[in-house]
Z-matrix of the N, CA and C atoms (Angstrom, degrees):
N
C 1 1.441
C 2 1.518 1 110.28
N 3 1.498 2 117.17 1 163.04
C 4 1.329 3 115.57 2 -145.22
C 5 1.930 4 75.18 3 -114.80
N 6 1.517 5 114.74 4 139.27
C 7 1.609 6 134.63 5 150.97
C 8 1.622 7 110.56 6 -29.99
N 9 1.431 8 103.08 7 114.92
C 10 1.477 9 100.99 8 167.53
C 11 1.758 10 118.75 9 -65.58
N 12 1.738 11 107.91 10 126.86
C 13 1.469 12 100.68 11 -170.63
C 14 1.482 13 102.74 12 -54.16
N 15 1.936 14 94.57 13 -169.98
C 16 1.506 15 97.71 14 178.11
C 17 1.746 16 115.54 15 -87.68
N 18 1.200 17 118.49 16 -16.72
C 19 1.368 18 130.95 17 158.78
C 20 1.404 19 109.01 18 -52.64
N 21 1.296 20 138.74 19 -29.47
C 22 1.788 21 120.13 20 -175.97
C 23 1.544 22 105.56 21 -131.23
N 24 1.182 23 95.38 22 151.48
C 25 1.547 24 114.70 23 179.39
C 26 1.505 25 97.19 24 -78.10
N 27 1.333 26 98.23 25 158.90
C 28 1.476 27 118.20 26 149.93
C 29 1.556 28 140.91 27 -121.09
N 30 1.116 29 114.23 28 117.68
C 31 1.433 30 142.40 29 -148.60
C 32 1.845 31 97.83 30 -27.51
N 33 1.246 32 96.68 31 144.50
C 34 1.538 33 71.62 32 -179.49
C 35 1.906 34 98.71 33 -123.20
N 36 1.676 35 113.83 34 7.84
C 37 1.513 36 117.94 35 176.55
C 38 1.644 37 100.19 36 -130.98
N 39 1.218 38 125.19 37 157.16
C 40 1.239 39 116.33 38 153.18
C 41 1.639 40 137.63 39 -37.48
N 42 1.403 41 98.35 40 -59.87
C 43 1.814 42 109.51 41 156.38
C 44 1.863 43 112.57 42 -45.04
N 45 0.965 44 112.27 43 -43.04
C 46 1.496 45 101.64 44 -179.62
C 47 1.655 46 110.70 45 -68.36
N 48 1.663 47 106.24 46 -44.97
C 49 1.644 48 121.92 47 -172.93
C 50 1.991 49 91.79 48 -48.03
N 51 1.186 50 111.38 49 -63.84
C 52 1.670 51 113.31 50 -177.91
C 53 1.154 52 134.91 51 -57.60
N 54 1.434 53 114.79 52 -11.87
C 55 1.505 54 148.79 53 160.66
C 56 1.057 55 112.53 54 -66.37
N 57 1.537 56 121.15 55 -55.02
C 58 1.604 57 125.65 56 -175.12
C 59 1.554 58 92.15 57 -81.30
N 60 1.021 59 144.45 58 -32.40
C 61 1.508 60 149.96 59 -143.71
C 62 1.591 61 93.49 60 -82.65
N 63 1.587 62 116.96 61 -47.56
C 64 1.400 63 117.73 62 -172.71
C 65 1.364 64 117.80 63 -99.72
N 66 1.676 65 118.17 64 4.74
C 67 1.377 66 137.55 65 164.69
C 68 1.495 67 101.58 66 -77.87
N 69 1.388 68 102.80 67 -33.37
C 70 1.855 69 102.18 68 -169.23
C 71 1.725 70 103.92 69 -85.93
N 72 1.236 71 106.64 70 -37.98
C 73 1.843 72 115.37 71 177.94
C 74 1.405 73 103.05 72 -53.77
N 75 1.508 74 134.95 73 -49.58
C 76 1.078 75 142.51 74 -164.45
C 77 1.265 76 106.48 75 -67.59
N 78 1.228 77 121.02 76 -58.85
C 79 1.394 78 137.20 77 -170.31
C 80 1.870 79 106.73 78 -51.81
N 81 1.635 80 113.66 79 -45.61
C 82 0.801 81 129.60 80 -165.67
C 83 1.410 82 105.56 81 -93.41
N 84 1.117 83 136.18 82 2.40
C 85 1.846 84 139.13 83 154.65
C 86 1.086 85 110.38 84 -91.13
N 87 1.340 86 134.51 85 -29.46
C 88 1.226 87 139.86 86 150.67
C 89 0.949 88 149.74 87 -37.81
N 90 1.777 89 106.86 88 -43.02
C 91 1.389 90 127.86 89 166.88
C 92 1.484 91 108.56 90 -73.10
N 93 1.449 92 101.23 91 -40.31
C 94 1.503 93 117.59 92 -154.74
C 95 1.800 94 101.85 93 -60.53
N 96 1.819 95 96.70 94 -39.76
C 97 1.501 96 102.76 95 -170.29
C 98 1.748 97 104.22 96 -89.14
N 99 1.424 98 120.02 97 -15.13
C 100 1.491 99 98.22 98 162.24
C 101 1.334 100 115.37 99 -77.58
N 102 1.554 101 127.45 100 -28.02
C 103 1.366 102 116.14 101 159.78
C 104 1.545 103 130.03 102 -49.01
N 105 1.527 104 119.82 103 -37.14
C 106 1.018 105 128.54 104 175.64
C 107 1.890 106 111.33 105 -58.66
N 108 1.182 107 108.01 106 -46.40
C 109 1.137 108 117.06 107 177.84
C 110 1.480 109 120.29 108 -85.65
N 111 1.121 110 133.56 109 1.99
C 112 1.619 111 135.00 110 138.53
C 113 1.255 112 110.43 111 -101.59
N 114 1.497 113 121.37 112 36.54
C 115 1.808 114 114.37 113 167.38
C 116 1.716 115 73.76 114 -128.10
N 117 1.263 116 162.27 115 -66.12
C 118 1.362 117 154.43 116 -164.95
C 119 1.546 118 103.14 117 -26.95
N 120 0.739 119 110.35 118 92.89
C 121 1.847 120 117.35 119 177.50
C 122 1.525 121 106.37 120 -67.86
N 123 1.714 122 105.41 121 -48.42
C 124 1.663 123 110.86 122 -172.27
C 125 1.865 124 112.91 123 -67.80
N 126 1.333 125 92.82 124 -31.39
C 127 1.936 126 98.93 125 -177.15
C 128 1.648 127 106.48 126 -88.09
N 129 1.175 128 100.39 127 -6.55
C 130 1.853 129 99.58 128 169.46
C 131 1.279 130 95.34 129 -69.98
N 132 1.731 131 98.42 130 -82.62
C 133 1.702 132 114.07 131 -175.21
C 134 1.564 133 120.05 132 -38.54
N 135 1.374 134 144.89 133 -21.29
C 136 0.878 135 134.16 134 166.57
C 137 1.859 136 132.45 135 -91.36
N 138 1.840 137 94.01 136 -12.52
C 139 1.301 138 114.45 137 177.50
C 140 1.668 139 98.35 138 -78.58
N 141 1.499 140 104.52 139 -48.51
C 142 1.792 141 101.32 140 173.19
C 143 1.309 142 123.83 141 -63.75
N 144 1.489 143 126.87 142 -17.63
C 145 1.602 144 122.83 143 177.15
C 146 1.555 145 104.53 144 -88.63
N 147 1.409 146 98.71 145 -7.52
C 148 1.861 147 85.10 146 -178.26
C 149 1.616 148 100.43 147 -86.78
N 150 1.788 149 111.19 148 -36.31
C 151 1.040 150 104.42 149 168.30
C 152 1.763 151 147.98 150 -37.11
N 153 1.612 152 76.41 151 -56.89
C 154 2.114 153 91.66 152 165.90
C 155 1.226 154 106.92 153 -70.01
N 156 1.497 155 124.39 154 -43.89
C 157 1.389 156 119.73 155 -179.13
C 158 1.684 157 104.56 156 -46.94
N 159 0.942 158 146.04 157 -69.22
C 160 1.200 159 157.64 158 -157.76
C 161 1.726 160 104.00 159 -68.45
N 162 1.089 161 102.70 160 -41.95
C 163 1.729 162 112.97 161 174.58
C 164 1.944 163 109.72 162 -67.03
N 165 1.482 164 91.97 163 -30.85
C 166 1.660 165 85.88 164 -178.70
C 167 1.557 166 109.82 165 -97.10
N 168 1.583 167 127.30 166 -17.15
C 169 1.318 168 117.76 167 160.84
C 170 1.331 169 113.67 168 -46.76
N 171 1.522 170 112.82 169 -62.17
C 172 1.117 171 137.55 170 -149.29
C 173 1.967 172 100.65 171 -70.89
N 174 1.264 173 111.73 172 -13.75
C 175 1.139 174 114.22 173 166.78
C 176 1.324 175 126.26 174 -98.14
N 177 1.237 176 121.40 175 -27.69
C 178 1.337 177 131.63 176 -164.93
C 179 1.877 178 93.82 177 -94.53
N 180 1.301 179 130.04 178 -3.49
C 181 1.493 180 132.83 179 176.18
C 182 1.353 181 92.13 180 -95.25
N 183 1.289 182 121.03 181 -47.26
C 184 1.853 183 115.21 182 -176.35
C 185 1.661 184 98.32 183 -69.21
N 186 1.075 185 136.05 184 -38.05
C 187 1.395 186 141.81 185 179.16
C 188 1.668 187 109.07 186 -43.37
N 189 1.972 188 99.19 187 -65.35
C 190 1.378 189 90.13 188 -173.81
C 191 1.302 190 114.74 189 -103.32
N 192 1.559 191 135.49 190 31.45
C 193 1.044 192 148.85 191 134.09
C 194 1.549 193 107.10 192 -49.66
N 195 1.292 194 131.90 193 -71.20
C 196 1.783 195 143.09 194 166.48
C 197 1.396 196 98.38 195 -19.61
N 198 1.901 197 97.40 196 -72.19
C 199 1.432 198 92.45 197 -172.47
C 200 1.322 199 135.80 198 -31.47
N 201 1.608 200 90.61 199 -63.46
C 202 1.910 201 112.44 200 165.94
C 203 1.315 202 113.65 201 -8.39
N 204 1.651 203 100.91 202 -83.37
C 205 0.936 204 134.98 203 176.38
C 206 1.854 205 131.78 204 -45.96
N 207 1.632 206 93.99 205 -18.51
C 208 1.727 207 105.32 206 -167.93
C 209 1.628 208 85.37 207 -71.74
N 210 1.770 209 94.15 208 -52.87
C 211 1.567 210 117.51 209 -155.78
C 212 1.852 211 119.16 210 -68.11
N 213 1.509 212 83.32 211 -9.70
C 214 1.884 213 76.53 212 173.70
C 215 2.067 214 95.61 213 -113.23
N 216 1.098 215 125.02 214 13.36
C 217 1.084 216 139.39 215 173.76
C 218 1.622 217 99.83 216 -91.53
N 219 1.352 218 117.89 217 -31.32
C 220 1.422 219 117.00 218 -161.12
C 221 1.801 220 96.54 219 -88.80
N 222 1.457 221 88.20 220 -55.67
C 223 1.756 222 104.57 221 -172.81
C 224 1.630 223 98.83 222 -70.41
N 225 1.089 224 141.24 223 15.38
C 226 1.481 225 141.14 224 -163.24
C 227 2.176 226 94.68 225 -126.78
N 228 1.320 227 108.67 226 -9.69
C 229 1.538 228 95.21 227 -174.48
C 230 2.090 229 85.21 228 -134.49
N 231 1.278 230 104.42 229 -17.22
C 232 1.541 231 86.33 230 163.29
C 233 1.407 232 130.30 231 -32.72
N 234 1.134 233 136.52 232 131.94
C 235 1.439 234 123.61 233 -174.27
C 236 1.946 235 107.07 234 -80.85
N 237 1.178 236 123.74 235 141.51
C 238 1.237 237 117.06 236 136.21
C 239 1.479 238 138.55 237 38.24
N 240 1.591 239 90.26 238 -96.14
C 241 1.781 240 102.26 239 169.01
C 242 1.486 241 133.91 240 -63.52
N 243 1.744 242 91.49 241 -28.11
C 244 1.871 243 100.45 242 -179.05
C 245 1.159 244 105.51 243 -80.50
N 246 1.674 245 132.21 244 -5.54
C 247 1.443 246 128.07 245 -171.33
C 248 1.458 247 77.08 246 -81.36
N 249 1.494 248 130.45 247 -68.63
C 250 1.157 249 132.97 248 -147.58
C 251 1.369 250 121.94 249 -52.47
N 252 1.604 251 94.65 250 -43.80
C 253 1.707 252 116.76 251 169.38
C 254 1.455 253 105.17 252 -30.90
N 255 1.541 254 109.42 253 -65.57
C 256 1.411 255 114.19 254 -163.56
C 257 1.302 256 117.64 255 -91.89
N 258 1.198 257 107.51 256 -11.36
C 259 2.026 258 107.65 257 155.12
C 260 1.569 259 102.49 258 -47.61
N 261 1.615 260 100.73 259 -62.15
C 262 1.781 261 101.01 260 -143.58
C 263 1.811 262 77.89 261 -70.36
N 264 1.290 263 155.57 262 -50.01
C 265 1.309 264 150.24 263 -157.33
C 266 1.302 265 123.67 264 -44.55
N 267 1.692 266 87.19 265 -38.07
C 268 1.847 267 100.34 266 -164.15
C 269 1.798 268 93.93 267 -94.44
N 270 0.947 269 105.83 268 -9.98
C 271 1.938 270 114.25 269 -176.54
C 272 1.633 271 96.24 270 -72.97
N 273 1.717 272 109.07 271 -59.35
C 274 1.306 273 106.47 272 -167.88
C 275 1.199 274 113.04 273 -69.62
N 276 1.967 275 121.51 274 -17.13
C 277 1.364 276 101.99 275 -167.53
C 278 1.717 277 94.26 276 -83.35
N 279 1.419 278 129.35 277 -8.97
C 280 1.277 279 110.04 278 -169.85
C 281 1.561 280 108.49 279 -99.73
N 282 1.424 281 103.65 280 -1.26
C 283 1.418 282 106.84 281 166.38
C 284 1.709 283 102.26 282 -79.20
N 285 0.665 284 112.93 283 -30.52
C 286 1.803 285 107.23 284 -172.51
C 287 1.528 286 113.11 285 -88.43
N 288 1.091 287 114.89 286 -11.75
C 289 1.234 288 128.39 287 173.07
C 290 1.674 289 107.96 288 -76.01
N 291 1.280 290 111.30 289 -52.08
C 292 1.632 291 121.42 290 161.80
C 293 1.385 292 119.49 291 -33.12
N 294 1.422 293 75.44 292 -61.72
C 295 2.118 294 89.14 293 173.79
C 296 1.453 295 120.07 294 -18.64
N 297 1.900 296 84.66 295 -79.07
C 298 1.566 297 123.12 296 -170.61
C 299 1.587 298 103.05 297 -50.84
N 300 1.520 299 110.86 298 -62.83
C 301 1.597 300 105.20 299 161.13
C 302 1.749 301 112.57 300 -32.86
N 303 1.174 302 122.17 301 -75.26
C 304 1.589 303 111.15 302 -174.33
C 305 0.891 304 119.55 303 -29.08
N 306 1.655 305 120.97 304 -50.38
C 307 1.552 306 130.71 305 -157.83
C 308 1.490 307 101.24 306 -65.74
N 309 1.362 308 96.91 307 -65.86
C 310 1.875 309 102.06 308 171.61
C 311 1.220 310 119.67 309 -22.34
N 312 1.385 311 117.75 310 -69.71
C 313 1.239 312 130.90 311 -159.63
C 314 2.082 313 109.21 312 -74.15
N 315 1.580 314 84.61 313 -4.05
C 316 2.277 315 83.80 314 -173.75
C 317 1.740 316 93.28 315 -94.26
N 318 1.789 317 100.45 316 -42.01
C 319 1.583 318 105.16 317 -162.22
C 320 1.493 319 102.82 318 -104.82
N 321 1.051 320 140.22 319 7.96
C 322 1.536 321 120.37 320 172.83
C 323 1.669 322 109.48 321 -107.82
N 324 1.572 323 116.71 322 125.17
C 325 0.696 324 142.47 323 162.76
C 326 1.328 325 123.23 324 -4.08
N 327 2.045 326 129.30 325 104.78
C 328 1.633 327 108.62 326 -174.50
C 329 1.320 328 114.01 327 -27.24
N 330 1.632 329 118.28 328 -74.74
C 331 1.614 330 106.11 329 -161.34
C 332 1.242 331 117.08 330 -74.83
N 333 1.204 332 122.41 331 9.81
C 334 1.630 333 110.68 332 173.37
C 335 1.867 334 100.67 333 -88.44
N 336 1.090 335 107.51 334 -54.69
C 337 1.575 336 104.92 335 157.61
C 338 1.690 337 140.50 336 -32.25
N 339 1.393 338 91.63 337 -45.84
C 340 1.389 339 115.46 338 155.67
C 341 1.458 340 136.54 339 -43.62
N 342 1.814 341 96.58 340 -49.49
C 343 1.420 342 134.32 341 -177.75
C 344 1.498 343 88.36 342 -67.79
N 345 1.397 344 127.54 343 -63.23
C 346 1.181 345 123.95 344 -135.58
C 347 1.624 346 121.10 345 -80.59
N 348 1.996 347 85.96 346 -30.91
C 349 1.333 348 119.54 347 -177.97
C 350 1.660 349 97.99 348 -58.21
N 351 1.114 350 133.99 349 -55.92
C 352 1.492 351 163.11 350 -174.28
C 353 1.975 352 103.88 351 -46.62
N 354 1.347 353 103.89 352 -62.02
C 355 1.365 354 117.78 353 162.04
C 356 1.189 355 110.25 354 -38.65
N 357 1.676 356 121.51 355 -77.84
C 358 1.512 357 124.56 356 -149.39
C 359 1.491 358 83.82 357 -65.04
N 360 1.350 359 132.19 358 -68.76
C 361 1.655 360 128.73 359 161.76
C 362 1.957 361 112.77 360 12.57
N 363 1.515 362 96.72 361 -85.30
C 364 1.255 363 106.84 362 -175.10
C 365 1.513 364 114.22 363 -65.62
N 366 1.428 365 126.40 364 -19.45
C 367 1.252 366 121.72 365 163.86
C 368 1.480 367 127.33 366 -66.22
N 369 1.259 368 94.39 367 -35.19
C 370 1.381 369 99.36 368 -171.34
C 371 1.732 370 111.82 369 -83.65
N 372 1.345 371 123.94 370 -2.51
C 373 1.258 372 143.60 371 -170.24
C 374 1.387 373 97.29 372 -100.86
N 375 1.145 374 132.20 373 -41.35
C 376 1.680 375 144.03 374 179.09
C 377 1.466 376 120.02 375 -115.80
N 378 1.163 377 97.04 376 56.84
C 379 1.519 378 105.91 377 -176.61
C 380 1.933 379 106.87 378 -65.91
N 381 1.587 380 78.94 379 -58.19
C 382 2.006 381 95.84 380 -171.63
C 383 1.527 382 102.59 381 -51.16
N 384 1.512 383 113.65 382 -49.89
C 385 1.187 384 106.86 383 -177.95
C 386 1.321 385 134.87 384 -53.37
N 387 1.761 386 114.54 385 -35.86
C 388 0.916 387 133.74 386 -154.54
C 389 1.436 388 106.09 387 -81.10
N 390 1.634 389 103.77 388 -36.19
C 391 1.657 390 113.47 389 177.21
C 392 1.470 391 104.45 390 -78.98
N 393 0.727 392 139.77 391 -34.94
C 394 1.743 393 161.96 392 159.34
C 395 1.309 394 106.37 393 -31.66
N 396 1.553 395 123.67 394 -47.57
C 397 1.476 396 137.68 395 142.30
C 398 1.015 397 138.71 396 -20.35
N 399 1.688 398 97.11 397 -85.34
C 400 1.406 399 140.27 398 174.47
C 401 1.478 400 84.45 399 -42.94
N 402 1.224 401 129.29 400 -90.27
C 403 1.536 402 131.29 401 -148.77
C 404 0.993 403 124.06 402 -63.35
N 405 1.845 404 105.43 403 -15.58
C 406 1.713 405 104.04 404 160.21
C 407 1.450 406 128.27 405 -91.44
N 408 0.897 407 84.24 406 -20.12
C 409 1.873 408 91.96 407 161.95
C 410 1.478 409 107.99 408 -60.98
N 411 1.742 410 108.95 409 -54.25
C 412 1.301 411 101.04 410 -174.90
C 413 1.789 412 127.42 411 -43.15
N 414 1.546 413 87.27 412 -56.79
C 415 1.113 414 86.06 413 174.12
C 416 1.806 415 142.41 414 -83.87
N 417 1.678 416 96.31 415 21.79
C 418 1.558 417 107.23 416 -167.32
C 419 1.792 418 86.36 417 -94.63
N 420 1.756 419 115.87 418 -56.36
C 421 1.316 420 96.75 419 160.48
C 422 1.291 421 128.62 420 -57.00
N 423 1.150 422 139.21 421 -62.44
C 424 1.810 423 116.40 422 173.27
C 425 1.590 424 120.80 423 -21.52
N 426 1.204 425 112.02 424 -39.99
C 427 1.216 426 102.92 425 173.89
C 428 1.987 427 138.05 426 -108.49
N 429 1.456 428 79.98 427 13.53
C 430 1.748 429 112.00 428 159.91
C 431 1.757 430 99.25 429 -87.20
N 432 0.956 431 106.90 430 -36.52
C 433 1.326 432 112.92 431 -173.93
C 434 1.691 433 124.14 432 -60.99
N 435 1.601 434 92.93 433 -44.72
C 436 1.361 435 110.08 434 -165.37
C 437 1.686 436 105.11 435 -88.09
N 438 1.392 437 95.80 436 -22.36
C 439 1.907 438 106.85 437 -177.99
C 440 1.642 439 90.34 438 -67.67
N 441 1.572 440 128.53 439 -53.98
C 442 0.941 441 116.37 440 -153.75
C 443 1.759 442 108.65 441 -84.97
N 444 1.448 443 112.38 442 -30.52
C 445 1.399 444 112.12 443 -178.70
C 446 1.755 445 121.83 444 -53.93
């Protein structure tokens, strides 16, 4: 048996010896389980993504709070006339848009109309998918891109 250091007593009754015995057990599940819990690689990594996760909500709400705030700061010293400007602008572009609809609908062909009608149909039925697509494509070139760059 190993010399008691100069830091600890030694028991001087049985009751004391079992005292220190379960002071030392304790001590030593303790250590054992904070070791256990800085060797968990997976309960680190997922305790830290909740972390950033929570750090990047919590930023991106102060973010577009600013925004909010930039944008009624912006529209709040606009003058007058440029509101008006872009009333009557956005009026005419959706009046001309009407138009263009009419024209379509006098001169394009039943089944091409048909065709087309059918499309916006199926788009609008597969939206998720369609972006779901879109974004994997996007990113299949980005990374055709980056293999080849």
């Amino acid at each position: 048996m190993s010399n008691p250091s100069d830091h600890e007593q030694t028991a001087a009754t049985p009751d004391e010896l079992r005292e220190q015995v379960e002071q030392t057990r304790a001590e030593l599940g303790e250590t054992v389980q904070a070791l256990a819990d800085k060797t968990d690689v997976k309960a680190r990594a997922k305790e830290k993504t909740a972390e950033v996760k929570e750090q990047t909500v919590a930023k991106a709400g102060e973010l577009k709070a600013k925004a909010a705030q930039a944008a009624h700061q912006v529209q709040d010293k606009l003058p007058d006339q440029v509101k008006e400007k872009a009333a009557q602008t956005a009026a005419q572009v959706r009046e001309k848009a009407a138009k263009a609809g009419g024209v379509w609908e006098k001169k394009a062909p039943e089944p091409v109309r048909v065709q087309a009608a059918e499309g916006v149909r199926a788009v609008r039925d597969n939206r998720k998918m369609l972006v779901a697509a879109g974004g994997a494509t996007a990113l299949a070139w980005l990374m055709f891109r980056r293999k080849k760059g």
